[in-house]
C-alpha positions as a printed NumPy array, in Angstrom:
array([[ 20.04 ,  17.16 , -24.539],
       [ 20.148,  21.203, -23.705],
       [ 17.59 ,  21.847, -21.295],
       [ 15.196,  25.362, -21.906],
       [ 16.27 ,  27.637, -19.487],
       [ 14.041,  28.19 , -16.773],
       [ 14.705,  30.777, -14.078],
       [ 13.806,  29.981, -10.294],
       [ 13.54 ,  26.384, -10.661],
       [ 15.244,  24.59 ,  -8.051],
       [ 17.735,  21.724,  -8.488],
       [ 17.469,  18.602,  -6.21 ],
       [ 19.945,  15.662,  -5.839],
       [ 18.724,  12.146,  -6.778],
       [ 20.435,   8.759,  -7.432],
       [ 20.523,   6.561, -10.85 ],
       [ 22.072,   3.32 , -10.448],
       [ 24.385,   4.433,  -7.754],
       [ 24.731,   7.195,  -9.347],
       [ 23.956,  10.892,  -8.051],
       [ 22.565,  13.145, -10.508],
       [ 20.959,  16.626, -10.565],
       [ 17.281,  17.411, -11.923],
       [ 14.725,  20.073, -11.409],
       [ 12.147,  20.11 ,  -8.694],
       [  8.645,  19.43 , -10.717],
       [ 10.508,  17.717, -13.509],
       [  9.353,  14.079, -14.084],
       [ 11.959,  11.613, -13.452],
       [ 11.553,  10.839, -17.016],
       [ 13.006,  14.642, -18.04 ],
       [ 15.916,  14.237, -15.377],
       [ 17.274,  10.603, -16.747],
       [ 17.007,  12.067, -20.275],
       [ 18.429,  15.677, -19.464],
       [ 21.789,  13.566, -17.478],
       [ 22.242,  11.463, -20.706],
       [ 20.656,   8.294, -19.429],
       [ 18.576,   6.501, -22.592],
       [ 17.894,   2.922, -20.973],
       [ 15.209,   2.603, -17.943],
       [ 14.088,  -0.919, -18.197],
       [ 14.846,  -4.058, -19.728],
       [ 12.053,  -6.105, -21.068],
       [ 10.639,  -9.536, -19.436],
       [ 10.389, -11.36 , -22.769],
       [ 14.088, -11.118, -24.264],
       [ 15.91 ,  -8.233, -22.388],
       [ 15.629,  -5.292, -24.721],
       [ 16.307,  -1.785, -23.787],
       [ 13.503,   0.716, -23.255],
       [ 13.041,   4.304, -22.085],
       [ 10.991,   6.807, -22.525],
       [  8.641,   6.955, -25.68 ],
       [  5.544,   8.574, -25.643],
       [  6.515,  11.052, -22.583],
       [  2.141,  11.115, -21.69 ],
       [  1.978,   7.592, -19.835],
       [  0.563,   5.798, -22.709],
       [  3.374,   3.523, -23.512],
       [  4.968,   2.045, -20.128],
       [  8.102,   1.983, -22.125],
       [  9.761,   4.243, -19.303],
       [  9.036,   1.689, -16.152],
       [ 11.589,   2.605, -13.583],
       [ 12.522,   1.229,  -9.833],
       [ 11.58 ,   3.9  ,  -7.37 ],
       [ 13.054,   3.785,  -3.558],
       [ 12.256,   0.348,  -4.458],
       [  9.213,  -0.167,  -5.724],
       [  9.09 ,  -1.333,  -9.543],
       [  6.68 ,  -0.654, -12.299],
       [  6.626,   3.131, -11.441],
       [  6.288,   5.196, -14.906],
       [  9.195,   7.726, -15.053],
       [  7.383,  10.347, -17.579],
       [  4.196,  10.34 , -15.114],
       [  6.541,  11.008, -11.567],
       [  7.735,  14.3  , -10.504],
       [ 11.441,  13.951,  -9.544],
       [ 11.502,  14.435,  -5.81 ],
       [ 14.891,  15.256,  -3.651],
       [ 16.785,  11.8  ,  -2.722],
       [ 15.261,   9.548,  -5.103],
       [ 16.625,   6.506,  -5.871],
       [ 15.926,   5.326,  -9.024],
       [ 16.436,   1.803, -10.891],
       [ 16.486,   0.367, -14.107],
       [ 13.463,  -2.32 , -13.876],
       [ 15.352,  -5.384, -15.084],
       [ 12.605,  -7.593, -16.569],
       [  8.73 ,  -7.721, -14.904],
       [  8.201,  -6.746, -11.216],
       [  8.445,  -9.047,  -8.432],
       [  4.944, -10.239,  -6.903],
       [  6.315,  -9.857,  -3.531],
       [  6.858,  -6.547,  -3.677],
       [  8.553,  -5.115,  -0.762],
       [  5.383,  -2.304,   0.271],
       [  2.997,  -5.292,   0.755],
       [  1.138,  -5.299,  -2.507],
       [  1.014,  -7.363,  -5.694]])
């Protein structure tokens, strides 16, 4: 997917599945996964189907991603951030999530 051209922004570093990519400071992770090539974010609870982004406005949750590990994060609503590493959310979240909160 060709991305506009957009003078001054700056381009950050950050990690998909092992995997280190380059996005756009103020991008949403969303844009970045998209603009590398990457379609699948999350893999549903109920049979295992692939999801990604959608709606690209937070309405759907069909882009929940694994953030420095913590699940359930919505990729279109999060800027992308230098050194992010970033998940596929493989099914629902664990309740004993590692920050301490349900």
């Amino acid at each position: 997917m060709p991305r506009l051209d957009r003078n001054g922004d700056t381009s950050v570093s950050i990690e998909f599945e092992g995997v280190a990519i380059s996005a756009f400071e103020g991008d949403s992770v969303a844009a970045a996964l998209l603009s590398n090539g990457y379609r699948n974010f999350r893999d549903t609870p109920v049979n295992g189907a692939s999801r990604g982004a959608f709606c690209m406005m937070g309405v759907c949750f069909d882009c929940l991603v694994e953030i420095n590990g913590i699940g359930n994060i919505q990729a279109c609503m999060t800027e992308v951030r230098a050194g992010m590493h970033i998940r596929r959310q493989r099914g629902a979240r664990d309740i004993h999530a590692q920050d301490g909160s349900l």
